[in-house]
N, C-alpha and C positions, 0 to 999 in steps of 0.2 A: 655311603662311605666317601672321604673325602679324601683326596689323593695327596699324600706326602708334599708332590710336585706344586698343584695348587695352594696347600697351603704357606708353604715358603714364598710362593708370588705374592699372595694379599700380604704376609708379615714383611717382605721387603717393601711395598709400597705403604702401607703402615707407618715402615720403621724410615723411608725418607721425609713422608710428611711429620712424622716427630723430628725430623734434625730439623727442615725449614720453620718448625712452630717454634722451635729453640733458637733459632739462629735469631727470629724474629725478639728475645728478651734480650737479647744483646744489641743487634742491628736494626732498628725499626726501619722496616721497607715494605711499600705496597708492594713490592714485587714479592718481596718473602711471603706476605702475607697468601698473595695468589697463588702463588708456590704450594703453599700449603692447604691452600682449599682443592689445588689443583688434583694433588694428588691423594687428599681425604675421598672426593670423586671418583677418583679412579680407582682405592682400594674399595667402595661402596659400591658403584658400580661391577666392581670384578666377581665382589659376593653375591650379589643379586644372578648376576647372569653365570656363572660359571662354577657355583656352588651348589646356591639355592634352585636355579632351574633346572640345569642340569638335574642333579639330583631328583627332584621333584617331576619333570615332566619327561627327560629321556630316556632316565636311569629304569622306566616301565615295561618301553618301547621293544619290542622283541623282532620287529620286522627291521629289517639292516636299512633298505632304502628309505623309509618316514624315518628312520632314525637319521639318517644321512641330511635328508629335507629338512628337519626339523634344523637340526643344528647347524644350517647353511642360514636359514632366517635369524636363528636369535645371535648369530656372529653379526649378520648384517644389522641387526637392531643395536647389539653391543657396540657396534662401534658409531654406529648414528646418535648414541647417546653419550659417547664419548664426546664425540665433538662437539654436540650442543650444550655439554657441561663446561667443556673449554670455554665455545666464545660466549657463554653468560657469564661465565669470572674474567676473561679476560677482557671483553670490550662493555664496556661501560652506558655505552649507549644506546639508549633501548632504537632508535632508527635502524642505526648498523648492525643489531643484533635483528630486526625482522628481516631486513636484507639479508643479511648470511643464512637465515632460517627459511628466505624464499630459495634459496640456493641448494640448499641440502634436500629441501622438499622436492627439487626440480632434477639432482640430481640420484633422489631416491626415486623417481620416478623413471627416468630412465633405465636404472640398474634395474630394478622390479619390473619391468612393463612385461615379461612373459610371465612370471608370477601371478601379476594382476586377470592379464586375459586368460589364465588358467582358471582361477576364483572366477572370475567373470564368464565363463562356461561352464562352471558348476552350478554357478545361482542359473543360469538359463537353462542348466538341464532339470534343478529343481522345479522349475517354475515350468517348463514348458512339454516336461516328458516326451524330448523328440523320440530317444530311447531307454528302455530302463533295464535292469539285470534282468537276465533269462532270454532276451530280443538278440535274433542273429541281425548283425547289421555290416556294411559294408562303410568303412569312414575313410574319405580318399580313394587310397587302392589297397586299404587292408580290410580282410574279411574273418567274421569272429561271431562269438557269442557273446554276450555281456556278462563277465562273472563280480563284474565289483564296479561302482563308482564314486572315488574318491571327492575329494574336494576339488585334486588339483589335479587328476589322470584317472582314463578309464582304462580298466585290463579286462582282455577279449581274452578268449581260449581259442586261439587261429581257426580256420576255416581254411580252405585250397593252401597256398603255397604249392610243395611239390605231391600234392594228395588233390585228385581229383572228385569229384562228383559233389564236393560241400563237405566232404567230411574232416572232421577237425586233425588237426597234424600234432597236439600237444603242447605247443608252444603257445607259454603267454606274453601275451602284447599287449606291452605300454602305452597309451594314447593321450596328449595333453591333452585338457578338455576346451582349448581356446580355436583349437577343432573344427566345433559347435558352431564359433563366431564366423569360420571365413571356408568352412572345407564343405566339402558336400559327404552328404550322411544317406544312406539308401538301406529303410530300415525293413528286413523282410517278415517279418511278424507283428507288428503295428498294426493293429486293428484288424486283423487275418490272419489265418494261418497257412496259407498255400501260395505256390507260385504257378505258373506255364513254364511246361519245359518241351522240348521237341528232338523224335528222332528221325532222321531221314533213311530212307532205305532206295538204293541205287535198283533198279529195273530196266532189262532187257528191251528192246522196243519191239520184239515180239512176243512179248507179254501179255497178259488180259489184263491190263490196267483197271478197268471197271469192278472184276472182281477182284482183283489185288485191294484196290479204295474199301469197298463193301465188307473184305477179311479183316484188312486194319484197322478199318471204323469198328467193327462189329468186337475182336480180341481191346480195343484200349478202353472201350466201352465197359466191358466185364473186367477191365483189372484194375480202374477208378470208380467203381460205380461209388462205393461208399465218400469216396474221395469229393463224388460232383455232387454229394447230398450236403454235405457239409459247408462246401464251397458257395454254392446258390444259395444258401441260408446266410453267409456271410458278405455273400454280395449285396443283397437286399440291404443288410443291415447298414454297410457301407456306402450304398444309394443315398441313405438318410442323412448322413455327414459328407461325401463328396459328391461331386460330380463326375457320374463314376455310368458311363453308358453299358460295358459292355456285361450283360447278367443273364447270358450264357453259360454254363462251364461244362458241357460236354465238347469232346473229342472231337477235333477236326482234322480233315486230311487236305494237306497241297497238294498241286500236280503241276512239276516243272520240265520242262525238254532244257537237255542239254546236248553238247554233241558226240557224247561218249551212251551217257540213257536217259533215263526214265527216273527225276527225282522225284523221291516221294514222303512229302513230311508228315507227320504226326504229331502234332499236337495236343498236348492233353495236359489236365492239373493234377498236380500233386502236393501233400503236405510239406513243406520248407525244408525238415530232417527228415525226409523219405527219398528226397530226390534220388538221389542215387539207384538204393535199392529198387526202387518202382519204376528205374529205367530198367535197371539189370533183369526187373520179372517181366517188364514188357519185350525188350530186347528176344529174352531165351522164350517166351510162346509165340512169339512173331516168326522168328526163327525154324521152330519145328514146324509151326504150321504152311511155311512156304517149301520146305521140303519134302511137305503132303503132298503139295498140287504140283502138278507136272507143266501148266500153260503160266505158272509166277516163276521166274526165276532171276536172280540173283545177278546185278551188271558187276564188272570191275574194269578197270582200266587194258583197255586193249587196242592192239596197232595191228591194222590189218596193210598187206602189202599186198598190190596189184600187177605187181610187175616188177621183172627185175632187166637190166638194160642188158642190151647183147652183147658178147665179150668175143673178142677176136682171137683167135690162137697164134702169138706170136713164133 
């Protein structure tokens, strides 16, 4: 359908290039003459871009932001063919007309340059699959799932924010894809599906740390098993394309002294969207099992006083 409004624009520039064509049987003037090509241009032009595409390419459009893109470029095109219609009728000379054309190009390229490096992290995402839909990736400092990738932006389904363990917060986010060219990209499902995650648990230093090591090893052991079949299978595979030493993936334990106690980490792999939960089940059988034994127990922060100074009776 074509708007009331618009149609009244094209029949007013219409209806002045008819008075400059008229004015031209009366008054012969190059200027009338350009006058009148001037503005046959601009009502042709205005049908082209503000009628026919419109209609044709927006009027489909149902998502409000490509709607909004779209019609930010063909304004920008509209009016870059404005002008190069002008200085072809009005300057005459094809030299000064390549110059003004090096001018508009130089300044289309300016106005455009984040447009371009958008397109130009599209074709590199095409080409290079650093990530593709379904991959949690981490791009800068924003963390997501990949649910779409446009031409010109990629939209994640958040990851952390105010939501701990990797789990998605519901918000999606916008990412220009020029990104690609200059951001760093940390992609967690790329050619594997798991990660290392670690929990430390605080110990008394009259603890039996030896078997405190031998419980933890033995409980993270039973609650990845399936997790380190999958993962050494993928390491291997990963061997063959990186240089990629470590092809291990059972559970390891630290042992650090502090001056409060006894840190003690846990290491062990889990699947990318498990994280969380496979802390939370490792966390709750770590737990009951240390208030099985009676020589493992539990440090927290504490201030021990040795003396208090002698107070005088005034």
């Amino acid at each position: 359908m074509i708007s009331l409004g618009k149609f009244f624009k094209f029949l007013l520039l219409f209806l002045i290039a008819g008075v400059f064509w008229y004015a031209t049987l009366f008054y012969p003037s190059e200027y009338l003459i350009k006058l009148f090509y001037t503005f046959i241009a601009l009502a042709s032009i205005y049908v082209i871009f503000n009628i026919v595409i419109e209609n044709a390419l927006i009027g489909g459009i149902k998502d409000n932001r490509r709607k909004f893109e779209l019609r930010k470029i063909i304004s920008l095109l509209n009016s870059i063919i404005i002008i190069a219609a002008i200085i072809t009728i009005w300057i005459p000379n094809p030299e000064a007309i390549l110059v003004a054309y090096g001018l508009i190009a130089a300044a289309i390229a300016i106005a455009l340059q984040d447009i371009f490096k958008n397109l130009g992290g599209g074709v590199m995402l095409l080409i290079t699959r650093i990530y593709a839909v379904g991959d949690r990736v981490q791009i800068n400092s924003l963390y997501g799932d990949v649910v779409d990738i446009g031409v010109f932006y990629t939209t994640l389904l958040e990851t952390r924010g105010w939501v701990e363990g990797d789990q998605v917060t519901g918000r999606l986010t916008t990412i220009p894809n020029s990104c690609v060219l200059s951001g760093t990209i940390n992609n967690y499902t790329k050619d594997h599906g798991f990660i290392w995650d670690e929990i430390w648990i605080p110990l008394t230093y009259d603890s039996n740390w030896n078997k405190a090591i031998e419980l933890f090893s033995s409980i993270a052991k039973k609650e990845t098993h399936e997790t380190i079949k999958k993962a050494s299978q993928e390491l291997s595979q990963m061997g063959e394309k990186y240089f990629f030493q470590q092809k291990d993936a059972d559970p390891q334990i630290f042992l650090k002294l502090t001056d409060n106690w006894m840190s003690v980490n846990i290491r062990y792999v889990t699947e990318v969207r498990s994280r969380r939960l496979v802390s939370n089940r490792l966390s709750i059988r770590l737990l009951k099992e240390i208030q099985k034994t009676k020589d493992i127990k539990l440090a927290s922060q504490t201030i021990d006083i040795v003396g208090f100074p002698n107070s005088k009776k005034v």
